[in-house]
VEXDREN-582992 format. One line per 3 residues: number of its first residue (from 1); their letters; for each residue x, y, z of C-alpha. Coordinates in pm, whole numbers, plus 32768, in hexadecimal, padded with zeros to 4 digits. Layout:
residues N
NUM	a	X Y Z  ... .
This chain:
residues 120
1	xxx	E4BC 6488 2453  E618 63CD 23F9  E62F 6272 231F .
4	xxx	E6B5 6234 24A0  E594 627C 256C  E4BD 61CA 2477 .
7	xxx	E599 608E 2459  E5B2 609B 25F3  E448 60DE 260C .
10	xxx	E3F1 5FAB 252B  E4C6 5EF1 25F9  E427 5F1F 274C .
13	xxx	E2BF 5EDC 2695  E312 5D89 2637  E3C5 5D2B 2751 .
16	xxx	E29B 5DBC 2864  E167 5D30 2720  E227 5C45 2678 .
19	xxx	E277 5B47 278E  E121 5B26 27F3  E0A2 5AA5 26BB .
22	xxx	E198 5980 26F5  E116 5869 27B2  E1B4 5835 28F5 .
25	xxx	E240 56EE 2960  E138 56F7 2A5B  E016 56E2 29A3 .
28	xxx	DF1C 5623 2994  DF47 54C1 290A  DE26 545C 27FF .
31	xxx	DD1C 53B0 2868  DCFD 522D 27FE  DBA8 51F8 270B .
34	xxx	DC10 50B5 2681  DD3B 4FAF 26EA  DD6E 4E8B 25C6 .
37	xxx	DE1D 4D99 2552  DE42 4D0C 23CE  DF1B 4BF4 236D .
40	xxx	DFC0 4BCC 2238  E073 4AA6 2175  DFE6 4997 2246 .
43	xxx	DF29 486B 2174  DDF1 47BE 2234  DEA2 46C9 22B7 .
46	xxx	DF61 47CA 23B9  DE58 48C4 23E3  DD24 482A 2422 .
49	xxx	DBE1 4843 24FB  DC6B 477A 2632  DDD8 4867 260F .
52	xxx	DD27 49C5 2603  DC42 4962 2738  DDA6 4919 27EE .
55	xxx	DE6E 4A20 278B  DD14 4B2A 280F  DD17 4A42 2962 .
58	xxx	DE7A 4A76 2979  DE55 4BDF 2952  DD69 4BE6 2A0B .
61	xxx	DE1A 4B6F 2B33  DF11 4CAC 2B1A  DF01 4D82 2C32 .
64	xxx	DFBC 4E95 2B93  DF2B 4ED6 2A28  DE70 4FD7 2962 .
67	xxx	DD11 501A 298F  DC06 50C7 28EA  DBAF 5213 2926 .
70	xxx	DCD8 522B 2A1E  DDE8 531A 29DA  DF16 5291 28E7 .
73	xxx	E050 51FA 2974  E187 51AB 28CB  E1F9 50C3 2A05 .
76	xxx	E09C 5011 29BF  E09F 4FF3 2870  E217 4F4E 2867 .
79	xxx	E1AD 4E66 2994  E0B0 4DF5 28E8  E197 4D99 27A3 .
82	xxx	E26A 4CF3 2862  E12A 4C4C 28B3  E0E9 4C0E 275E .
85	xxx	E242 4B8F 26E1  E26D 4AA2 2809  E11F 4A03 279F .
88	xxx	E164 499D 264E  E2CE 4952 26C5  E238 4836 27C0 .
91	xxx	E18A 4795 2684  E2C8 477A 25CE  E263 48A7 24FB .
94	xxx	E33E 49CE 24AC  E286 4B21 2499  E2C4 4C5D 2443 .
97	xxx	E1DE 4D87 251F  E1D5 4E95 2499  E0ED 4FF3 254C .
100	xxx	E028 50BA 247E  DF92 51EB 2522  DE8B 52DE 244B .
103	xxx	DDAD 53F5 24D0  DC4D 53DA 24A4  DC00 551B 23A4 .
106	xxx	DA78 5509 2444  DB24 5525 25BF  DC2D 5603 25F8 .
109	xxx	DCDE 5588 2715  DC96 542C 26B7  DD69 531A 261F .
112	xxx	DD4F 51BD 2554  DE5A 50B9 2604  DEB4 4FA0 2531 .
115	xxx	DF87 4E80 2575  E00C 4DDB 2429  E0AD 4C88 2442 .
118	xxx	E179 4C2E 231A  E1D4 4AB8 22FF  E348 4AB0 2293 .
């Protein structure tokens, strides 16, 4: 057999085995285990009890954020930063939100989604 043949038969066996090793675009999303949120930089005076319960009511009054054990969504997870940095900007506060996303090495398919809020 030619270098040719070879090299042309090498090709066609990643291109038909190859590609479908890649994820599609169409997968699957990961599925939600955890949804947080961690602040950073802010003294007791700013973060306090009576704060935390009103920022978690005032998430909780989004229609249109993540959930646990749903599927992820990137439209979600921005809405809900928005969410986030509107918040603190109604209190005079300005924030920094910044989305951390990390699989969950006991769950495949799972993820850890974080919201951390930086005082600036």
């Amino acid at each position: 057999m030619s270098l040719w043949r070879v090299l042309v038969a090498g090709l066609a066996f990643l291109l038909l085995f190859g590609l479908s090793l890649i994820e599609s675009p169409n997968a699957a999303a990961p599925l939600l285990r955890q949804v947080g949120v961690k602040h950073h930089g802010f003294n007791d005076a700013t973060l306090n009890d009576v704060v935390v319960n009103e920022e978690e009511q005032y998430l909780g009054n989004l229609q249109d954020r993540p959930r646990v054990e749903t599927a992820y969504d990137q439209k979600k997870t921005d809405h809900m930063k928005e969410a986030l940095e509107h918040f603190w900007r109604e209190r005079g506060i300005a924030v920094r939100v910044l989305v951390a996303l990390t699989p969950v090495p006991s769950a495949p398919g799972h993820v850890f989604l974080e919201f951390n809020i930086y005082r600036q």
